[in-house]
BAFI-3210 file (N, C-alpha, C; in Angstrom, 3 decimals, decimal comma, padded with zeros to 6 digits):
// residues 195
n [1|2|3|4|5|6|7|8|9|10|11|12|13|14|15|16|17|18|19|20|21|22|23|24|25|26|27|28|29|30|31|32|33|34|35|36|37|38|39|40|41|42|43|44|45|46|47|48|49|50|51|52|53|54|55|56|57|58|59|60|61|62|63|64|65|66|67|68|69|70|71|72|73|74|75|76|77|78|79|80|81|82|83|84|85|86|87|88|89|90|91|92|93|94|95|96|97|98|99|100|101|102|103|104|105|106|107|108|109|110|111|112|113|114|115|116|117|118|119|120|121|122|123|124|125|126|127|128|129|130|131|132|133|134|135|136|137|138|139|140|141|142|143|144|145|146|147|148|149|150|151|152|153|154|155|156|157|158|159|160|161|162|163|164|165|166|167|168|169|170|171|172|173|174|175|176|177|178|179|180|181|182|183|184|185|186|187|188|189|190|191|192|193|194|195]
n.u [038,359|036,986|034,204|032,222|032,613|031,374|028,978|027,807|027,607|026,132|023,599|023,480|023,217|020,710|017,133|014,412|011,695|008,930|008,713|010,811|012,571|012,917|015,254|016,164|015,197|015,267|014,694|011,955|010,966|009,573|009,189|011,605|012,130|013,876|012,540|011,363|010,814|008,435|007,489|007,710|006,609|007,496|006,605|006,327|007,938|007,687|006,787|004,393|002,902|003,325|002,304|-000,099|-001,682|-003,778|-005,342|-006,150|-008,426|-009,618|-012,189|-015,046|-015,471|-013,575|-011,487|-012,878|-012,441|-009,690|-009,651|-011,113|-009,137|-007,145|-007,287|-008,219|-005,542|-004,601|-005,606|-005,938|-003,469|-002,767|-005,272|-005,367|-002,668|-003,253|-005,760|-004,323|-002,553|-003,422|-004,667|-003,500|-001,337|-002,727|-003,654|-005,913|-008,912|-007,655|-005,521|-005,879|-006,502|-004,526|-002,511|-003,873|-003,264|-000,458|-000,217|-001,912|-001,526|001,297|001,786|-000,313|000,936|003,393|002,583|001,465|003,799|004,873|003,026|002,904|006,028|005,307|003,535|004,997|007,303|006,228|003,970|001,592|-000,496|-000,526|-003,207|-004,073|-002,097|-002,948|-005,332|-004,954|-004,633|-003,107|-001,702|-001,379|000,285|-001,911|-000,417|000,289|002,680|004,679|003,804|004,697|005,347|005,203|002,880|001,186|000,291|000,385|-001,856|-003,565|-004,566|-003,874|-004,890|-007,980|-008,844|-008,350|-010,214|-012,596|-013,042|-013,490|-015,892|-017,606|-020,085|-017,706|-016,577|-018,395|-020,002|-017,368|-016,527|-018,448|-017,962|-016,358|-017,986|-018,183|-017,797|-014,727|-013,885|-012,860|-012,458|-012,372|-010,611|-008,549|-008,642|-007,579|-004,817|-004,221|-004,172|-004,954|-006,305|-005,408|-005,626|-003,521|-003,438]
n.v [-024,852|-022,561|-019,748|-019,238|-021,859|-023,647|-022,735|-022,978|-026,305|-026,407|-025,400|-027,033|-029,587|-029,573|-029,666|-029,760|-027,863|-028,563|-031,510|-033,913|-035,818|-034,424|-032,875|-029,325|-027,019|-024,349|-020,578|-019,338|-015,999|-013,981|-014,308|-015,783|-018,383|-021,968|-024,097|-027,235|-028,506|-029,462|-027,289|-024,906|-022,774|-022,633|-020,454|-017,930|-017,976|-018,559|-020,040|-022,170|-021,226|-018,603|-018,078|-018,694|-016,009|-014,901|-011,811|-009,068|-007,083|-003,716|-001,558|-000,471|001,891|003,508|002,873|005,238|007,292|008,022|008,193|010,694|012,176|011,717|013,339|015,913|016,632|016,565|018,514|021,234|022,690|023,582|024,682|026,984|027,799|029,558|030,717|033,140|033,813|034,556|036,985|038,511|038,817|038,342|040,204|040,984|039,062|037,136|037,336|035,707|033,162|032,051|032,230|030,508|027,642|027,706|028,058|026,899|023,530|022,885|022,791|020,518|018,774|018,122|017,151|014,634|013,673|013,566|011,630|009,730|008,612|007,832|006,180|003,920|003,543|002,504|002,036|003,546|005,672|009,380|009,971|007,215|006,422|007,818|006,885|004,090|002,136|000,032|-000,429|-004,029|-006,604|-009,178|-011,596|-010,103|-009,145|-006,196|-003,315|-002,554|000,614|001,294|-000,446|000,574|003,330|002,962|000,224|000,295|003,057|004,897|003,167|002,468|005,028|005,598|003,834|004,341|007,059|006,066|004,318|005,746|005,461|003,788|004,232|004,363|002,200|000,808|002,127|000,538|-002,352|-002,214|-003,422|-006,083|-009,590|-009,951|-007,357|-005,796|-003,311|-002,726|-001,347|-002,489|-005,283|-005,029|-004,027|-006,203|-005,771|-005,988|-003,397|-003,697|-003,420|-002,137|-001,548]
n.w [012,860|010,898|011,446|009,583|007,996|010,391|010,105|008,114|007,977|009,905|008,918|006,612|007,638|009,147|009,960|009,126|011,444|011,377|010,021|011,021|009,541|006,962|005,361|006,058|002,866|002,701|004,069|005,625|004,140|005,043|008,084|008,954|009,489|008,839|006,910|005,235|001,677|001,662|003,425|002,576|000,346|-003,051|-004,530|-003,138|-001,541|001,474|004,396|006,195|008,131|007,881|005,165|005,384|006,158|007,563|007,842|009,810|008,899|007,975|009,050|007,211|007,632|009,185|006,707|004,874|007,002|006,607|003,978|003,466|005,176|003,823|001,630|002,463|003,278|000,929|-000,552|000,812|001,444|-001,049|-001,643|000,592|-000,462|-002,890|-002,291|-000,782|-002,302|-005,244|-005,356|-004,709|-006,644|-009,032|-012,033|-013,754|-015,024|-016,825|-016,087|-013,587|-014,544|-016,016|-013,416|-011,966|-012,495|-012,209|-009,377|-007,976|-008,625|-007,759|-005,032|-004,375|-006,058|-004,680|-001,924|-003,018|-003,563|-001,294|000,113|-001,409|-000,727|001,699|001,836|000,121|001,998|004,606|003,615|004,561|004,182|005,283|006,016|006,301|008,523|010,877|011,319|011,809|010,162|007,335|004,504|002,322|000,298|-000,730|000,595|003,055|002,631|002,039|000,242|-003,844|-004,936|-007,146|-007,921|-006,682|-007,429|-010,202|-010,598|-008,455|-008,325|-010,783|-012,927|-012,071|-012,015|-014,744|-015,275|-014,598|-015,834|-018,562|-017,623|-016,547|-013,875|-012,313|-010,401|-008,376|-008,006|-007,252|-004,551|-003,227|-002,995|-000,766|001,188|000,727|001,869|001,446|002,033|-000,055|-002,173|-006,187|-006,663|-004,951|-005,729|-008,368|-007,957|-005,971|-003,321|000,223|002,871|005,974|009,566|011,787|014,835]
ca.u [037,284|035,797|032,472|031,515|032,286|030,485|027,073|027,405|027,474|025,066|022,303|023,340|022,442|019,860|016,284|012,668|011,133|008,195|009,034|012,193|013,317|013,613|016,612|015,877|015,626|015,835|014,342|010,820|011,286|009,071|009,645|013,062|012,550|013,972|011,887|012,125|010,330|006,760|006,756|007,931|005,756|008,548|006,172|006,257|009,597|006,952|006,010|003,211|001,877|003,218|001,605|-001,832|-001,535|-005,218|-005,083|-007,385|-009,218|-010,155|-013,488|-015,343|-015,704|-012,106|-011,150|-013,695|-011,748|-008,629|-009,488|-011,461|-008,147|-005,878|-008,440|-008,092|-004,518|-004,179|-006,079|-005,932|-002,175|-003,334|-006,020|-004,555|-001,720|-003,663|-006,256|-003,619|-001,600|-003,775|-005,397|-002,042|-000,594|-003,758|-004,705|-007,230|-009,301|-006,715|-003,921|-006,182|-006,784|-002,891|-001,999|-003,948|-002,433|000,765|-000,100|-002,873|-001,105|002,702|001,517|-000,877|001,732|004,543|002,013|001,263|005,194|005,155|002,013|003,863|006,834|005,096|003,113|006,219|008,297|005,503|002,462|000,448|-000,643|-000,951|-004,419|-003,720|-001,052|-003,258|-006,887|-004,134|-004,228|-002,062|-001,644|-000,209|-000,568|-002,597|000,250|000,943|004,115|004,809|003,642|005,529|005,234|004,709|001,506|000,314|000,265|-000,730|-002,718|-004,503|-004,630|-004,268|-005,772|-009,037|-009,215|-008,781|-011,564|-013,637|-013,586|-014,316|-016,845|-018,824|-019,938|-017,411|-016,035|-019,193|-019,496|-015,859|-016,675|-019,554|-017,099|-015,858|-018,651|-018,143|-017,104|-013,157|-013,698|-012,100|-012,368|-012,298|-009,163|-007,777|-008,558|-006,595|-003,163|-004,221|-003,679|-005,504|-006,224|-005,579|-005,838|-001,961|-003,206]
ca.v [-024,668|-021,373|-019,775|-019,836|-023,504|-024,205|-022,364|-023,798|-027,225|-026,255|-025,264|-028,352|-030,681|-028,995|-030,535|-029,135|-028,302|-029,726|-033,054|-033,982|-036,705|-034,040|-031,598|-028,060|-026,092|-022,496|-020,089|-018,230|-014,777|-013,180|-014,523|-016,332|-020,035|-022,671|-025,249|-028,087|-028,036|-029,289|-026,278|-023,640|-022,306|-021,913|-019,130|-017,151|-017,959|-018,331|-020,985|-022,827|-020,597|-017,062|-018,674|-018,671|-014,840|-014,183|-010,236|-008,126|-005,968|-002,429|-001,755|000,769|003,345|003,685|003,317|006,129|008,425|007,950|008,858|011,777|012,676|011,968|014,668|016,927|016,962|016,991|019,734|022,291|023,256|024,366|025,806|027,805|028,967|029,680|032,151|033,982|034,477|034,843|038,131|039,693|038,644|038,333|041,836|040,802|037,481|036,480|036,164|035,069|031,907|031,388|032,114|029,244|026,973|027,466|028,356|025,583|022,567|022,863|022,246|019,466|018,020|018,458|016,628|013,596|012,894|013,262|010,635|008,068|007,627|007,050|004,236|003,352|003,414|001,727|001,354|004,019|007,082|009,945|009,492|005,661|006,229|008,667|005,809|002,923|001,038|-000,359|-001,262|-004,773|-007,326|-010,377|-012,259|-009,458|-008,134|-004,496|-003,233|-002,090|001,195|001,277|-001,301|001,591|004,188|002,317|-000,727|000,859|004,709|005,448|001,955|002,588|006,127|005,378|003,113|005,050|007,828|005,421|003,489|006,400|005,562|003,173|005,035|004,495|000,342|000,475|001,926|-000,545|-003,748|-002,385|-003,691|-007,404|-010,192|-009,746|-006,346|-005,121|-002,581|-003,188|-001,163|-003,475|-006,074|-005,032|-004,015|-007,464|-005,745|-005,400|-002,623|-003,818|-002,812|-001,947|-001,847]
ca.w [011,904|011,090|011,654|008,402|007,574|010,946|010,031|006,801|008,288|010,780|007,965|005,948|008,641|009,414|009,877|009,451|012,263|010,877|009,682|011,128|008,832|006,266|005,388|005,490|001,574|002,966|004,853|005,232|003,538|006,272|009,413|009,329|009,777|008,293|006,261|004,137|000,298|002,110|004,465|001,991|-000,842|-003,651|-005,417|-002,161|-000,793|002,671|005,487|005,980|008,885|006,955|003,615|005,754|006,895|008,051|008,494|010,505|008,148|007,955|008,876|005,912|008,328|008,975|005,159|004,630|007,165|006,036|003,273|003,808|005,864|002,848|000,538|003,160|003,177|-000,283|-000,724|001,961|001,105|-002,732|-001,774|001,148|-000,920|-004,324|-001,831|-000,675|-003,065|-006,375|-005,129|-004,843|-008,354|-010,174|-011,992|-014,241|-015,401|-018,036|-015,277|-012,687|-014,828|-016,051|-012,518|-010,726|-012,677|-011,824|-008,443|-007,460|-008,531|-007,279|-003,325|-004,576|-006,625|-003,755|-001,085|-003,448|-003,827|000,081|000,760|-002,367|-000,050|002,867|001,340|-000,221|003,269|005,618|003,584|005,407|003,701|006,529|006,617|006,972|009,776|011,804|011,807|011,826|009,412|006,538|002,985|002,283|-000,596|-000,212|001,295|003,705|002,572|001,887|-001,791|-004,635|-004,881|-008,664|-007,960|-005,740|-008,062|-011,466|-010,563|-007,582|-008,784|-012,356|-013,844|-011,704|-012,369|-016,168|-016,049|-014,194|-016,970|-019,623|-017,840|-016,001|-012,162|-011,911|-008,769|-007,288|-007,655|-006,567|-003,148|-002,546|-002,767|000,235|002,112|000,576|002,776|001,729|002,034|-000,921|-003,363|-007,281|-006,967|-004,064|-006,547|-009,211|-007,468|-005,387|-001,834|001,367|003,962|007,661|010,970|012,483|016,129]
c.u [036,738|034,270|032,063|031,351|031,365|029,111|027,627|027,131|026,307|023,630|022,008|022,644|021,585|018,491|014,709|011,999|009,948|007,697|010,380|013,271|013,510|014,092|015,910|016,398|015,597|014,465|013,050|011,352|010,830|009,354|011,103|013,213|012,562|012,854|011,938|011,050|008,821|006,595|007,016|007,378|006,853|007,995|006,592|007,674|008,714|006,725|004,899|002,278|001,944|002,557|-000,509|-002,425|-002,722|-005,185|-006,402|-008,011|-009,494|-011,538|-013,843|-015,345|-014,598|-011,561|-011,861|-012,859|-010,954|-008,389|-010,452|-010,038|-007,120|-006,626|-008,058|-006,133|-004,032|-004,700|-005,900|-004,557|-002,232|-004,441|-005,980|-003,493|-002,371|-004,895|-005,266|-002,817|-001,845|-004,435|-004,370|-001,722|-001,681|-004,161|-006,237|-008,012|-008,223|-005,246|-004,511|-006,073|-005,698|-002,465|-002,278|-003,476|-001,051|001,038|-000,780|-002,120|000,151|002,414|000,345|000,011|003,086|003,574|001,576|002,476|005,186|004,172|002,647|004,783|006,406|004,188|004,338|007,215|007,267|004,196|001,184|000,585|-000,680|-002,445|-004,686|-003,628|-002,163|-004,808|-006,110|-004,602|-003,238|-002,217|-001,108|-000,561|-001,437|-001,991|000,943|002,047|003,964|004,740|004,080|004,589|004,416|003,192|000,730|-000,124|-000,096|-001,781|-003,635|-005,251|-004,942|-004,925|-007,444|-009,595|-009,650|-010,054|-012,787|-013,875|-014,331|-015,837|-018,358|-018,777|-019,030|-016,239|-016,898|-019,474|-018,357|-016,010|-018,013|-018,780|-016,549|-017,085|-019,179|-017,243|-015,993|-012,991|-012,552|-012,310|-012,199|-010,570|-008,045|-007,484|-007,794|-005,378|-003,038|-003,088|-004,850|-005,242|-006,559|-005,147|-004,310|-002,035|-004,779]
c.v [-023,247|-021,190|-019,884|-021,214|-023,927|-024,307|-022,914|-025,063|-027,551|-026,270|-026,762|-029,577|-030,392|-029,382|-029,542|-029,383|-029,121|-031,076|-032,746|-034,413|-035,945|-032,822|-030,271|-027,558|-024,736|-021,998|-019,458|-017,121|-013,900|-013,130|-015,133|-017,923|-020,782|-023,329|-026,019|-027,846|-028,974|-027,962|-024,912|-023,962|-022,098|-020,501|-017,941|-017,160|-018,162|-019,952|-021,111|-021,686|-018,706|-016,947|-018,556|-017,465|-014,563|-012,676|-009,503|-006,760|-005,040|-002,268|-000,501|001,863|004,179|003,742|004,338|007,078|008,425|008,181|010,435|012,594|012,798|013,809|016,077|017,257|017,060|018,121|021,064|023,092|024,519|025,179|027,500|029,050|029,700|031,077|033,355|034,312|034,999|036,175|039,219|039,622|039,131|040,017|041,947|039,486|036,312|035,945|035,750|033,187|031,203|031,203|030,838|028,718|026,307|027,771|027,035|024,362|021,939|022,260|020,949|018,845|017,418|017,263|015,450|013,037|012,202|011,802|009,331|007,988|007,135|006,317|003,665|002,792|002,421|001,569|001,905|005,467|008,125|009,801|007,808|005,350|006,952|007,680|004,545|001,820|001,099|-000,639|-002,458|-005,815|-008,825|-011,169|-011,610|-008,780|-006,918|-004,583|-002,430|-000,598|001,343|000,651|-000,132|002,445|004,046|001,386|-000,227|002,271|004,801|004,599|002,327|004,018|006,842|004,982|003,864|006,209|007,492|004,633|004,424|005,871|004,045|002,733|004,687|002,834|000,029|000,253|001,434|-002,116|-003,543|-003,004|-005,466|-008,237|-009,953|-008,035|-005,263|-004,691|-003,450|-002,718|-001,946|-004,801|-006,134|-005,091|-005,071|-006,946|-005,300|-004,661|-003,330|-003,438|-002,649|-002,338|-001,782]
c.w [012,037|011,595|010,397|008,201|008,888|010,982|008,498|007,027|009,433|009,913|006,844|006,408|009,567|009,237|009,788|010,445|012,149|011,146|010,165|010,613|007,326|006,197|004,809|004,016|001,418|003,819|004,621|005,380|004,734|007,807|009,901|009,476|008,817|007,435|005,048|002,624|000,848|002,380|003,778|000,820|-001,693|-004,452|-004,525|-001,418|001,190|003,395|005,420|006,713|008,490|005,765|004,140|006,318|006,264|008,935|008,865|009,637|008,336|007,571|007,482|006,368|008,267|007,652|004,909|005,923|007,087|005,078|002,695|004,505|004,870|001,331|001,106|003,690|001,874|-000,829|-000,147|001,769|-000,245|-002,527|-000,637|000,305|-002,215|-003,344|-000,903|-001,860|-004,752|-006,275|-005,081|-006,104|-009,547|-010,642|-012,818|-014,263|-016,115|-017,093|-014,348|-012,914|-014,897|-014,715|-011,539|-011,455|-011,884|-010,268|-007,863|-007,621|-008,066|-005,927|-003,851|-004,560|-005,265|-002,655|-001,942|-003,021|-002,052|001,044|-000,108|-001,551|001,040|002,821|000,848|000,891|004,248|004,678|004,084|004,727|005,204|006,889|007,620|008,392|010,702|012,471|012,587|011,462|007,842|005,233|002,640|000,896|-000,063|000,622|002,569|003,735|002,332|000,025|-002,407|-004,547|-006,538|-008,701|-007,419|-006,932|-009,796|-011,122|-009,352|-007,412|-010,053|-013,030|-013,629|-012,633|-014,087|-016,690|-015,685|-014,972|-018,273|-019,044|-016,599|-014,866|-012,026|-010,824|-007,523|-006,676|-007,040|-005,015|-002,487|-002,275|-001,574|001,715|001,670|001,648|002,646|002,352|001,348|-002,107|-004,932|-007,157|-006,156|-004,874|-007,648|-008,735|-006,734|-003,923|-001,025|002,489|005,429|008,646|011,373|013,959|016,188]
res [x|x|x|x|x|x|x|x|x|x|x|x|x|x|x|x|x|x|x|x|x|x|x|x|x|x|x|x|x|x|x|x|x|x|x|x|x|x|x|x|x|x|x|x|x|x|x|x|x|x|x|x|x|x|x|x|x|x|x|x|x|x|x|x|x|x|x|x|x|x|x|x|x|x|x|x|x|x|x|x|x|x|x|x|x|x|x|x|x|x|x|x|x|x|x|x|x|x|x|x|x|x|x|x|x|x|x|x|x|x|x|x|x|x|x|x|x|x|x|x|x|x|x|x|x|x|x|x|x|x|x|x|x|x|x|x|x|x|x|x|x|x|x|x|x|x|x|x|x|x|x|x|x|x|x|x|x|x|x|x|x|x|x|x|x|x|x|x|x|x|x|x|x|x|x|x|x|x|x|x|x|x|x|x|x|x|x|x|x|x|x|x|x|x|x]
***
């Protein structure tokens, strides 16, 4: 008999730890264990005790330097290179103005791409990674990148032009029992603790 046909016959007759008297219907997505169609969520593909993932929160303090730390790395590059280098190029007003342009926003732009993959790759902006903590969605998994960057970025930021201080109500939800943002609320993820 092969190995295959044996782990196939192995998973077939295969029992929930659980309940024993019934046959495992696949595996939790997160952690790896078996379980039968009680102990797995089919929305979630998750276990009973990965389905109940109570995560250690990020206090406001910490979200508040992390992102003071992400500002300050998004900034400091552009404005570094834009005072050096617009005093050399620039000869009058008229190219001082064309020139930041095209000088100021390239190292912004360049240091966004670089903070989207590393929420994209772990979930931790550098500011994030350096307080330690994380980005994840409600169920703890790792979040789409796309959710990051519309539903937690540009949606907010939209509304917050149309609806006036509604930047400033945002960062008061962070001091509600879930402790989560309007914009956490929309992309439906929470910031917690790593270590």
């Amino acid at each position: 008999m092969s190995d295959y046909s044996e782990a196939v016959s192995s998973v077939v007759s295969a029992r929930c730890p659980e309940h024993s008297d019934v046959p495992v219907a696949g595996l939790c997505v997160r952690c790896g264990t078996f379980g039968c169609f009680v102990c797995l969520t089919p929305e979630s593909g998750l276990c009973f005790r990965c389905g109940q993932f109570v995560p250690a929160l990020a206090t406001p303090g910490v979200r508040l330097l992390a992102s003071l730390i992400d500002l300050a790395v998004c900034w400091t590059p552009s404005l570094v290179v834009s005072s050096l280098l617009l005093p050399l190029v620039a000869q009058t007003d008229s190219d001082w103005a064309a020139l930041q342009a095209r000088v100021f926003w390239p190292p912004m732009f360049l240091v966004w791409a670089v903070q989207a993959w590393l929420v994209h790759s772990s979930g931790q902006s550098l500011g994030k990674r350096l307080v330690g903590i994380r980005l994840v969605r409600e169920d703890g998994q790792s979040v789409a990148l796309w959710r990051v960057i519309l539903l937690r970025n540009i949606l907010p930021g939209v509304l917050s032009a149309m609806c006036g201080p509604l930047w400033l109500v945002d960062v008061f939800f962070v001091y509600s029992r879930e402790r989560r943002c309007i914009h956490d609320r929309l992309a439906g993820t929470l910031v917690v603790r790593t270590r």
